[in-house]
N, C-alpha and C positions, 0 to 999 in steps of 0.2 A: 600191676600189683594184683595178687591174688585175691577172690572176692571177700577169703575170711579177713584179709589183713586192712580190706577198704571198710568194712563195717567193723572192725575193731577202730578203727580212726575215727568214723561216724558215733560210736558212742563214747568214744570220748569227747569228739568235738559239741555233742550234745549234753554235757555233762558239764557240772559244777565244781568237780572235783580237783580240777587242777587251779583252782582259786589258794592261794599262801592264806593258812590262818582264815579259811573259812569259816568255821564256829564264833569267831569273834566279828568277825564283818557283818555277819547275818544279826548279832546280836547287837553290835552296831544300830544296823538298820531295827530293828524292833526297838530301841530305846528312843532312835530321833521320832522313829513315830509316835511311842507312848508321849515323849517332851512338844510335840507338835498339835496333839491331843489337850494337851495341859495348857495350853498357851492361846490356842486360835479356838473362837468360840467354831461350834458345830454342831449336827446333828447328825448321828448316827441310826443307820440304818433304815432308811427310808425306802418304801417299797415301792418299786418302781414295773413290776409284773405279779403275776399269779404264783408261780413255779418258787419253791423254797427259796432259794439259793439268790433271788431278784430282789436284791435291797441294795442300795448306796449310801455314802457316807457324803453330806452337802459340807462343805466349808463356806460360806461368805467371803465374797469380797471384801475387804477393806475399804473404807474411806465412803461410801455410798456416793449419793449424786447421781449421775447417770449411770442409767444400765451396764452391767458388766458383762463382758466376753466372759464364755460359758467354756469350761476346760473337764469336757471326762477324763477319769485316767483307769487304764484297763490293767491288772496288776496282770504277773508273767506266774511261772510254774508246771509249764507244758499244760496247761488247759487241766491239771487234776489236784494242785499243790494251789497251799499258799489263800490268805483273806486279803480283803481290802483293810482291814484294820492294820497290817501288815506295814501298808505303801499309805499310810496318813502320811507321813514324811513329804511326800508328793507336795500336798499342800501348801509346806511352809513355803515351796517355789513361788508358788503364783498365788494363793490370795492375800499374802500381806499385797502383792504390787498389784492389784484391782481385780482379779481373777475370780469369779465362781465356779469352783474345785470340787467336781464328784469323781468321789472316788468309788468303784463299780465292784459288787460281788456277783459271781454269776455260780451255777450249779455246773457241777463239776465231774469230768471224764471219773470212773464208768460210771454215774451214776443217770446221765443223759451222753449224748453224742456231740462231734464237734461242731454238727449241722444245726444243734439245738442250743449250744453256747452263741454263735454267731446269729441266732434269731433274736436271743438273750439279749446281746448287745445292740443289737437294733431298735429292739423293746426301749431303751435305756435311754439312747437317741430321742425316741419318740416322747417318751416322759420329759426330756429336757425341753422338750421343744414344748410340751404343752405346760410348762411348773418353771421353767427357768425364772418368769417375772415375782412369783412366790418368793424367793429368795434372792432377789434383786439382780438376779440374768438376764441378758440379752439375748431371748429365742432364736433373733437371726444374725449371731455372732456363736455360734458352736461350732467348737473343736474338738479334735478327737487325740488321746495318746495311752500308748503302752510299753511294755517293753515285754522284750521274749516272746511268750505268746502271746502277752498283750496287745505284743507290736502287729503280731499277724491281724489282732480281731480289730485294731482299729485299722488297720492296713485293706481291712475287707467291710469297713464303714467308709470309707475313704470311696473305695468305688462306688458311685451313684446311683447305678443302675438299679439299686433295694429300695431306691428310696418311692418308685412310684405305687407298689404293691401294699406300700405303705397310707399312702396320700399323703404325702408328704414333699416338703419343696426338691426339686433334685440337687438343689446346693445347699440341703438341709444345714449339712457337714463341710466347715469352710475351710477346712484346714486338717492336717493329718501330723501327729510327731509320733514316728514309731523309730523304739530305743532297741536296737538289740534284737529284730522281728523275728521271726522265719517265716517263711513269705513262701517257701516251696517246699509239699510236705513229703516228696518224694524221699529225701535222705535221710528222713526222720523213720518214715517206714522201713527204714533199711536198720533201724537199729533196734536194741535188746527194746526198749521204747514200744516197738508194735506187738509185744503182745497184749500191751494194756489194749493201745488206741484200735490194733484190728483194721488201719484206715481200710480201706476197698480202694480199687482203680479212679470208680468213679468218684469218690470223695476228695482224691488226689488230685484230681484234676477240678474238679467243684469248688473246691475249699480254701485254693493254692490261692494268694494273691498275684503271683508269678506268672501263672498259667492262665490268668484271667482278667487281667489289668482292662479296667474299663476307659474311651481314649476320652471321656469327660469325666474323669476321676478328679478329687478333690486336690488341690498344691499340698503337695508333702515334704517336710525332712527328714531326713532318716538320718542316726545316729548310731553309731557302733562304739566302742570301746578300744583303744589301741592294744590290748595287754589279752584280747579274748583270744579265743579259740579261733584256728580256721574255719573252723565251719559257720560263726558266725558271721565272721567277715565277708566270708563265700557269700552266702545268704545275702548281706544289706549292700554286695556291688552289682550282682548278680538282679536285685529288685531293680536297682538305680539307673543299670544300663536298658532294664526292658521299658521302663518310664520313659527315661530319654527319648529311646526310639519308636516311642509313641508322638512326641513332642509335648510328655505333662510336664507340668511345673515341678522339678524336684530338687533339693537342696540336698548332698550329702556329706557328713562332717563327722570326720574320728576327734573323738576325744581321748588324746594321750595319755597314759598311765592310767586308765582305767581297766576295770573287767567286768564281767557280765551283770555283777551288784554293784561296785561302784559307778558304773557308769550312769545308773538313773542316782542316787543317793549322793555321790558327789558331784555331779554336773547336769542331768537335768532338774534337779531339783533342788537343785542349791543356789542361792539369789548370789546373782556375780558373775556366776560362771558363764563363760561365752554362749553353750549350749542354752540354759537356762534363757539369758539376755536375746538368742536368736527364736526362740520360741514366744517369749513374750513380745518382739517386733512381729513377730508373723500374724499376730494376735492385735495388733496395734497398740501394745502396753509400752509405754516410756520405763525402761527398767531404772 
C-alpha cells in the first residue's frame, strides 16, 4: 500500500469520527457525568502539583469502614482535548461499590509536552500515596486507569521503574486498567496529529509503553471496544502480546458492541458490566 494511503487509514484509525451519532454519545457522556456530580458526594478540584492544569476530582467511597482501594482515572483526548469533569461518569462505577475515585486533570499538549504530562501523572500517584487516608484511601492499595491516552499514561504508571526517582514503593501502583490505550506512538506520528504533537525519535521511543515495557511492571488489563477502529485494536493486542512475552500479568478483554466512548461509559464504568465487575475483582471489590 502506498505511503499516502497507510497514513490516510492512520488518521482515520486515530479519529472519532467514524463513531454513528457522535454529538449525541459525547453529549450522552457529559450529562451521566453532570447526574454522577448531582448524586455522589465529592470534591472538586483538588491540587495535587504546582503546574495549572494539576488538580483532581476525589469521589469517596461508599460505605466507610475500612480503608478503601484507591482508583485514579486518567481521562483520553490525545493528551490535548477533553477535562476530568468530562469522565465524573467514571465514578458512578466504583465508588458507590467501595472505591476511592480520582479523577485526574493534567496540562495539556501544546501548552507543556508529553514528557511533562507523564511527570504530571506521576505527581498525582504520589499525592495519592501521601492524601489517600484524608479521604478514607488505602495508600498501599492504588490503581491506575484510563482510556485513550489515558490508557497510554496509566500504561507508563504501570511500569515501575519511575517509581524509585520518586522514593516511592516500587509496587506503589498495584494494578493497571487501560481502556482503549495507545501504547505505541509511532503510528500516531504518522498522522495529520503530528503536527500538533512534533513527537522526536527519541520521545517515540521514551514515551511508547510498547517500546519500553518494564519486566516488573504492574498486572494489567487492557480493554478495547469491539465496534473501534483498527488501529485501536492493533494497539491493545499488539501491547498484550509484548506483556506476554515478558511473562507480566496481563488480562485482555473486547467488549462487544462498544466504541471508543462507549466502551469506558457503558462498560467500564457502568456497575454490572463484566468489564466494570473484572476491574473491581482485580481491586478486591465484591461487585
Amino acid at each position: 500500500m502506498p505511503a499516502a494511503e497507510v497514513e490516510a487509514d492512520l488518521d482515520e484509525g486515530f479519529s472519532l469520527d467514524g463513531i454513528r451519532d457522535l454529538p449525541s454519545v459525547l453529549a450522552r457522556r457529559l450529562a451521566a457525568s453532570e447526574a454522577t456530580r448531582g448524586v455522589l458526594p465529592h470534591h472538586r478540584q483538588v491540587r495535587y502539583g504546582p503546574r495549572p492544569g494539576q488538580t483532581l476530582d476525589v469521589f469517596p467511597a461508599a460505605g466507610g469502614g475500612r480503608l478503601a482501594p484507591v482508583l485514579l482515572f486518567i481521562h483520553g483526548g490525545f493528551w490535548r482535548l477533553n477535562d476530568a469533569a468530562t469522565f465524573s461518569f467514571v465514578a458512578g462505577g466504583f465508588a458507590p461499590a467501595g472505591v476511592l475515585t480520582l479523577v485526574i486533570d493534567y496540562d495539556l499538549i501544546p501548552s507543556v509536552d508529553l514528557g511533562t504530562i507523564v511527570a504530571e501523572c506521576e505527581d498525582a500517584v504520589a499525592w495519592a500515596r501521601a492524601h489517600a487516608r484524608e479521604y478514607g484511601g488505602d495508600p498501599d492499595r492504588i490503581f491506575v486507569s484510563g482510556n485513550s491516552a489515558g490508557g497510554h499514561l496509566a500504561a507508563s504508571l504501570a511500569d515501575r521503574r519511575w517509581t524509585a526517582r520518586r522514593g516511592l514503593p516500587a509496587d506503589v501502583v498495584k494494578g493497571c486498567f487501560a481502556v482503549s490505550g495507545i501504547f505505541d506512538l509511532a503510528p500516531v506520528a504518522r498522522t495529520r496529529l503530528q503536527e500538533v504533537f512534533r513527537f522526536t525519535a527519541e520521545e517515540i521511543e521514551a514515551l511508547s509503553p510498547l517500546r519500553r515495557v518494564g519486566e516488573n511492571a504492574a498486572p494489567i488489563l487492557l480493554a478495547v471496544g469491539g465496534d473501534e477502529t483498527q488501529a485501536f485494536l492493533d494497539q491493545t493486542r499488539a501491547y498484550a502480546e509484548r506483556c506476554r512475552s515478558l511473562g507480566l500479568s496481563v488480562d485482555e478483554t473486547t467488549a462487544q458492541g462498544m466504541n471508543h466512548v462507549t466502551v469506558v461509559l457503558d462498560a467500564f464504568a457502568r456497575p454490572g458490566h463484566p468489564l466494570n465487575r473484572h476491574a473491581l475483582a482485580m481491586m478486591g471489590v465484591e461487585a
